[in-house]
Every structure is written in structure tokens, then in C-alpha cells.
C-alpha positions as CSV (number, residue, x, y, z in Angstrom):
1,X,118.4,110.6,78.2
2,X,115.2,107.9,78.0
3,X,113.7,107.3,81.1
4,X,114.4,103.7,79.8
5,X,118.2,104.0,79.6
6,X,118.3,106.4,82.7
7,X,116.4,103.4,85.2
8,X,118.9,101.0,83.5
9,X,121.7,102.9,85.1
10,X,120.1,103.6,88.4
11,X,119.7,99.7,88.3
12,X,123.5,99.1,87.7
13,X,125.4,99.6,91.0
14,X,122.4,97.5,92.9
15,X,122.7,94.5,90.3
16,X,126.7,95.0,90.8
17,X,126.1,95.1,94.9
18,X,123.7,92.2,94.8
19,X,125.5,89.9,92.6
20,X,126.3,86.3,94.6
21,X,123.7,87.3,96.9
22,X,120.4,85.7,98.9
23,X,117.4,87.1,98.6
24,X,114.6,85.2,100.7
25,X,111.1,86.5,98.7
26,X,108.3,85.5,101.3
27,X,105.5,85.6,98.2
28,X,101.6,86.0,99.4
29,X,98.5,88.3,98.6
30,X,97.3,89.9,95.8
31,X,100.5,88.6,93.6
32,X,99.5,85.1,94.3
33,X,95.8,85.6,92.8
34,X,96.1,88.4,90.4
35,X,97.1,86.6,86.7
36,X,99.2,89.2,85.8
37,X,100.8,89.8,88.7
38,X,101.7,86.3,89.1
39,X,103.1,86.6,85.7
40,X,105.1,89.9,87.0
41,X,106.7,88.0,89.2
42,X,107.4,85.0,87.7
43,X,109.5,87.2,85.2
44,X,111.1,89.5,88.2
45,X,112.3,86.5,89.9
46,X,113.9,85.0,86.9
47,X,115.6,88.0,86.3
48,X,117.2,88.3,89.6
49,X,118.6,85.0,88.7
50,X,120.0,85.9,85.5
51,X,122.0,88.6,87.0
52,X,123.4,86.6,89.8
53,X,121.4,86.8,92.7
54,X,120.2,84.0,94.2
55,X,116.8,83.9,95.1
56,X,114.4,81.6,97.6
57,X,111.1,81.8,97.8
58,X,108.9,81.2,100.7
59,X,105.0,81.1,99.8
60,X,102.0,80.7,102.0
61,X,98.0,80.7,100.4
62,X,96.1,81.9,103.1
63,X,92.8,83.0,100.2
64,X,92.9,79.6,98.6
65,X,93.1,77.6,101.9
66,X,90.4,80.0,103.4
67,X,88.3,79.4,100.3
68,X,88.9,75.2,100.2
69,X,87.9,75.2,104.0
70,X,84.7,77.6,103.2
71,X,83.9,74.7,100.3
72,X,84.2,72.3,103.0
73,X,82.2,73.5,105.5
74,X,85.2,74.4,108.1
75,X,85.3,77.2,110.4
76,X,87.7,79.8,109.8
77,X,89.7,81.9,112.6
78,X,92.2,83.9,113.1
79,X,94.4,85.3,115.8
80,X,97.1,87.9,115.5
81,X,97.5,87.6,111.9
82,X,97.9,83.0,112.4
83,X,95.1,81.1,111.4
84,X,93.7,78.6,113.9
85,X,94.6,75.0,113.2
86,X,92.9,71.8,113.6
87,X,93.5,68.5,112.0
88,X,91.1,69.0,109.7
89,X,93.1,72.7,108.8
90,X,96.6,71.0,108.7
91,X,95.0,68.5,106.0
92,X,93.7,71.1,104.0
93,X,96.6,73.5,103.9
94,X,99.1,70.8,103.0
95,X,97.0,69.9,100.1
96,X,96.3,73.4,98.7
97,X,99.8,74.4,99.8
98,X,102.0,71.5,98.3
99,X,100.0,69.9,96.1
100,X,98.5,73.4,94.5
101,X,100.1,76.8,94.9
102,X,103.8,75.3,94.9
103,X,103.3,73.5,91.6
104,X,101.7,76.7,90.1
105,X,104.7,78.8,91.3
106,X,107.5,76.5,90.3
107,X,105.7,75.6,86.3
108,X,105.2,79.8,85.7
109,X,109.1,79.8,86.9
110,X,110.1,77.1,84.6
111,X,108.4,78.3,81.6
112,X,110.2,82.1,81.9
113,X,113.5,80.2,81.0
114,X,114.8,79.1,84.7
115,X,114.5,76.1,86.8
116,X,112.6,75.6,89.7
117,X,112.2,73.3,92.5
118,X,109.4,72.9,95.0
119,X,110.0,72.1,98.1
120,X,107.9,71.9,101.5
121,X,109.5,71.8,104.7
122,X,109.1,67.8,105.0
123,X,111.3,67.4,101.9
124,X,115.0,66.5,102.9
125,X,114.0,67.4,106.4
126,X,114.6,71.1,105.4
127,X,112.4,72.2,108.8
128,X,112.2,71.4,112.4
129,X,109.3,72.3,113.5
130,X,107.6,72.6,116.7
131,X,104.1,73.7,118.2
132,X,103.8,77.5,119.1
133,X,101.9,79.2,121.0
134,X,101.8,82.9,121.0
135,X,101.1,84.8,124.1
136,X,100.0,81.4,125.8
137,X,97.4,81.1,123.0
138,X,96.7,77.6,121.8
139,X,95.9,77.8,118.1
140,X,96.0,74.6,117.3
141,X,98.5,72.6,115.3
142,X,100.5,75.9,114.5
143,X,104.4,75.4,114.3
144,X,107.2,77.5,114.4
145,X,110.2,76.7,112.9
146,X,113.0,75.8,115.3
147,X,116.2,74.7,112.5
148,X,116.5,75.3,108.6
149,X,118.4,73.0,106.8
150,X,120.9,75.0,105.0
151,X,122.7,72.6,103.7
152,X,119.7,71.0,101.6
153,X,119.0,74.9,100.2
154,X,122.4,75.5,99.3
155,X,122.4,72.4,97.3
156,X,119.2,73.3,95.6
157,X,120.1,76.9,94.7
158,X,123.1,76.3,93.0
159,X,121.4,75.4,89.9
160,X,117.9,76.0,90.8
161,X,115.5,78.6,92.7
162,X,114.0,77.1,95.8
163,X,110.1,77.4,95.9
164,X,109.2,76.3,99.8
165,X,105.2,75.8,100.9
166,X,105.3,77.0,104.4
167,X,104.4,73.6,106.3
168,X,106.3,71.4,108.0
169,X,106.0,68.4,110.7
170,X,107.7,67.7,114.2
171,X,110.1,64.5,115.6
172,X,106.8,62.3,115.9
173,X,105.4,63.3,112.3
174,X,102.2,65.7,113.5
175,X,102.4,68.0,110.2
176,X,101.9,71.7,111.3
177,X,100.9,75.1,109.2
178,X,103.2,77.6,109.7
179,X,102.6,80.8,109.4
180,X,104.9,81.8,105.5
181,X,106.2,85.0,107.1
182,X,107.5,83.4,109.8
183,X,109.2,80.7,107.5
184,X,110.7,83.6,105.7
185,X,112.1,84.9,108.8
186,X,113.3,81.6,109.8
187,X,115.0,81.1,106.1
188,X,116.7,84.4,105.7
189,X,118.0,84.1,109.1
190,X,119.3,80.2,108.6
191,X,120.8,81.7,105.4
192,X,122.1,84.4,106.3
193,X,120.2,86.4,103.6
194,X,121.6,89.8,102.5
195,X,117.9,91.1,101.7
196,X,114.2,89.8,103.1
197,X,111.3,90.8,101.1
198,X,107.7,90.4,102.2
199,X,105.1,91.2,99.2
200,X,101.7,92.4,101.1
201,X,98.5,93.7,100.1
202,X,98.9,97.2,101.3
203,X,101.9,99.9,101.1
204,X,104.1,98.6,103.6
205,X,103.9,99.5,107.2
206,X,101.2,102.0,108.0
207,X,101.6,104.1,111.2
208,X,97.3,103.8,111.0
209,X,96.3,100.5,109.4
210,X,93.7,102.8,108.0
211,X,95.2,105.7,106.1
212,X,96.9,104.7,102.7
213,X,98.9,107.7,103.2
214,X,100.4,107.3,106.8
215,X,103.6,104.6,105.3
216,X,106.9,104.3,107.5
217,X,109.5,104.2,104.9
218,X,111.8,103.2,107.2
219,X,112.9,101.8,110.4
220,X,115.6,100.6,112.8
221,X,114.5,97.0,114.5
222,X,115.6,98.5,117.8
223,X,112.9,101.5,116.8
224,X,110.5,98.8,115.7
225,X,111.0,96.2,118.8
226,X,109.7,99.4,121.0
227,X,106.3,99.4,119.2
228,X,106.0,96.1,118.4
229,X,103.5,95.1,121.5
230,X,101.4,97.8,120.1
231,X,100.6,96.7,117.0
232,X,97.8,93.4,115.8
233,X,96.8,91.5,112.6
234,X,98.9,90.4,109.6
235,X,101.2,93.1,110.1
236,X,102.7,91.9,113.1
237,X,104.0,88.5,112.1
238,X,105.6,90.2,109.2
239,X,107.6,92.8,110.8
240,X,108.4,90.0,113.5
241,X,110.0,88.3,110.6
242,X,111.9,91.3,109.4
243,X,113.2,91.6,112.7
244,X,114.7,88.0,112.5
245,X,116.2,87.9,109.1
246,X,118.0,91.0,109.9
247,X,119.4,89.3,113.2
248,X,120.7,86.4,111.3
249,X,123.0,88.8,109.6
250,X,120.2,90.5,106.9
251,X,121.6,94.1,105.6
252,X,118.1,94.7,105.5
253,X,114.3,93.7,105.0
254,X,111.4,95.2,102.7
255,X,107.9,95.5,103.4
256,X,106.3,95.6,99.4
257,X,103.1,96.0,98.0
258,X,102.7,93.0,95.4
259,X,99.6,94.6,94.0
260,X,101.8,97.0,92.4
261,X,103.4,95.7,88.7
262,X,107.1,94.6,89.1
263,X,107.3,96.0,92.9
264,X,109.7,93.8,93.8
265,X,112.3,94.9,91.3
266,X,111.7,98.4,91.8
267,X,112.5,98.0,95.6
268,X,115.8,96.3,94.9
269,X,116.9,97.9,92.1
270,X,115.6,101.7,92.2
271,X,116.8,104.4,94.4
272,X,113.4,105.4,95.5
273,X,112.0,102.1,96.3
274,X,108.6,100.6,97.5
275,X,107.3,100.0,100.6
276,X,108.9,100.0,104.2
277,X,112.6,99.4,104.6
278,X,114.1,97.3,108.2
279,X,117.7,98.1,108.9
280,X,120.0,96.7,111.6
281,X,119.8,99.4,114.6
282,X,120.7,102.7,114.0
């Protein structure tokens, strides 16, 4: 049998298992930037939509909004993985956020044969947001998303595939960056999402940050709550995010690295996988 035909069949009983389901796709990294990764997955996503799966995706743009502020002469921070905000920040993430990278997303979508619609978290009220501050830190005008409004994505992914910039404003209209894996979170949990998926720019989770080699493939979230105090940078808001899609009824979350071709089909539909896998307690 051709390696072809024999990865068709391994795909079958996962298209069967997923069909009718939500899969929240928190979209970032190297797949944003590369050309032919953004074509990947442009095509991957479409396909999960042609066999009945209905995917959302979430999508920050941390390089180009790093780059714009550089252009512009603003200083650039981060703590724990969440940029530091100012007004200045706020202005220049909703314009590269919503008025760039979503269109980009949502036209690349369009033209592999389904339709898309952006969406940022002021549209249709679709977020609540409100100022976070994470350990007592004040980063700024940095907001966490406190209610999704399901209704409005329900609607939307009927006939469509939901492409949300990660920003959002409070009750009194002060807009807010929020952090895209902890929009994810928020959306898979609001939705109830049968599978999360974070594409990264490394393995998955690394016991060391610094050996390629060291990957979990897999983890509990009460074995990851235990080490989560333990562990800094972009890693953490991710794997907090895993945590709560899973508690919002998720039967599981991925870790991916987008820098590899079509990663995000082989985690879903391949009995290997990619990456790290977050399961409900075990």
C-alpha cells in the first residue's frame, strides 16, 4: 500500500470523530511570516472545513507590531511572554492587527474556495474585556478577556470561518491588546471547543527551553498546574491557555510547531502527531 493511500486511512476515523466539531486555531509565529507556510495553512484550514469541522481562528502579530513600533521609534518590552502597553502600543497593535494581519488571513482563506470573516473583539461586542495585571504587574493597557460572545460566533460559523484579531475594549471604550493565546483560551473555553491548537515557533513544550530534543508529548493539566509557577516567557501564557480551554469542556489541547509544512493537519489527523498534547486530568 502507498504511503499516500495508507495516511488517507489513518486520517479516516479522526475526520469521522471530528466531524460537527470546534476547533479554536490560536494562529502566530513563523506561520504568520513564512509565504509558504501561510499558504500551508490557509489550505489546512479550509480543509478542515470541507470535512465538517468547524474551525475559529484566533491570531495575534506580535513580529509585525514589534517591527511598526521599532519604525516608530517606540520602546519595546516584555514581561512573561505579554507585551507592555501604552496608548501609543494599543494604537499601533489595533492598526497592524485589524486593519493588516486579519485582512491578509481572511483574503488567503477566501481565495482556497471558503469564506471568511474577520472579526476583532469590538465587532458585535464579541469580547468583554478588562485590564489585567499578572502577579500585581502593571503592563499597561493589557486586557484579559472576561465574556465571549458565543452567540455572535455561532452565527458566524455556520456559513463562515471566524478570523478574530486578539484586541478588544472595556464598558468605557479604553481598547486593550490582549495577549492571542489568552483569547484562544478564552474562545475555546466560551465554545466549548473539542480541540485547542496553539501553532508556536518551537516543538511544543520543552522540559529545557534550550534542548530541541527535551519535548513533553504529553500532559495532564493537573500534572502541568504543579509546574506551572516554574516556568517564564511565551511558553507560559500558552500552556495557561491550554489549561482553560480544556476546563471549558476541551477533550484536549495541542502545542504545534507552525514552522513545520501542514503541522496542524498532521496533529489532528495522524496517529503520531506533532508537538505537545493537554488532556483533562489523568
Amino acid at each position: 500500500m502507498s504511503r499516500d493511500i495508507s495516511t488517507l486511512l489513518e486520517a479516516l476515523p479522526y475526520i469521522r470523530e471530528f466531524h460537527g466539531k470546534t476547533v479554536v486555531i490560536k494562529y502566530g509565529g513563523a506561520a504568520m511570516i513564512d509565504e509558504q507556510l501561510r499558504e500551508d495553512f490557509a489550505r489546512d484550514v479550509v480543509l478542515l472545513k470541507y470535512v465538517g469541522m468547524n474551525p475559529v481562528i484566533v491570531h495575534g502579530g506580535g513580529k509585525e507590531i514589534t517591527e511598526h513600533m521599532e519604525r516608530l521609534g517606540l520602546e519595546v518590552n516584555f514581561v512573561d511572554g505579554l507585551r507592555v502597553t501604552d496608548q501609543d502600543t494599543v494604537d499601533v497593535a489595533k492598526m497592524v492587527l485589524i486593519g493588516k494581519v486579519n485582512k491578509d488571513i481572511v483574503a488567503r482563506i477566501n481565495r482556497y474556495g471558503q469564506a471568511a470573516v474577520g472579526i476583532s473583539g469590538d465587532d458585535g461586542a464579541l469580547f468583554k474585556v478588562s485590564k489585567t495585571m499578572p502577579g500585581e504587574q502593571d503592563l499597561g493597557f493589557v486586557g484579559k478577556v472576561d465574556h465571549v460572545n458565543v452567540g455572535l460566533l455561532d452565527h458566524i460559523a455556520t456559513d463562515y470561518i471566524p478570523v478574530i484579531a486578539s484586541v478588544g475594549s472595556d464598558r468605557n471604550g479604553q481598547s486593550y491588546n490582549i495577549n492571542a493565546d489568552e483569547a484562544a483560551g478564552a474562545v475555546a473555553h466560551a465554545l466549548h471547543a473539542y480541540k485547542t491548537i496553539f501553532l508556536t515557533d518551537v516543538a511544543g513544550w520543552l522540559k529545557d527551553p534550550s534542548d530541541p530534543d527535551s519535548l513533553i508529548t504529553g500532559a495532564g493539566t493537573d500534572e502541568l498546574e504543579r509546574v506551572l509557577d516554574s516556568i517564564d516567557g511565551g511558553m507560559k501564557p500558552k500552556l495557561i491557555a491550554c489549561i482553560n480551554a480544556i476546563r471549558g469542556g476541551g477533550d484536549s489541547a495541542h502545542i504545534i510547531d507552525g514552522r513545520v509544512e501542514h503541522s496542524l493537519l498532521l496533529e489532528l489527523f495522524t496517529d503520531a502527531g506533532v508537538g505537545t498534547k493537554i488532556v483533562p486530568e489523568r
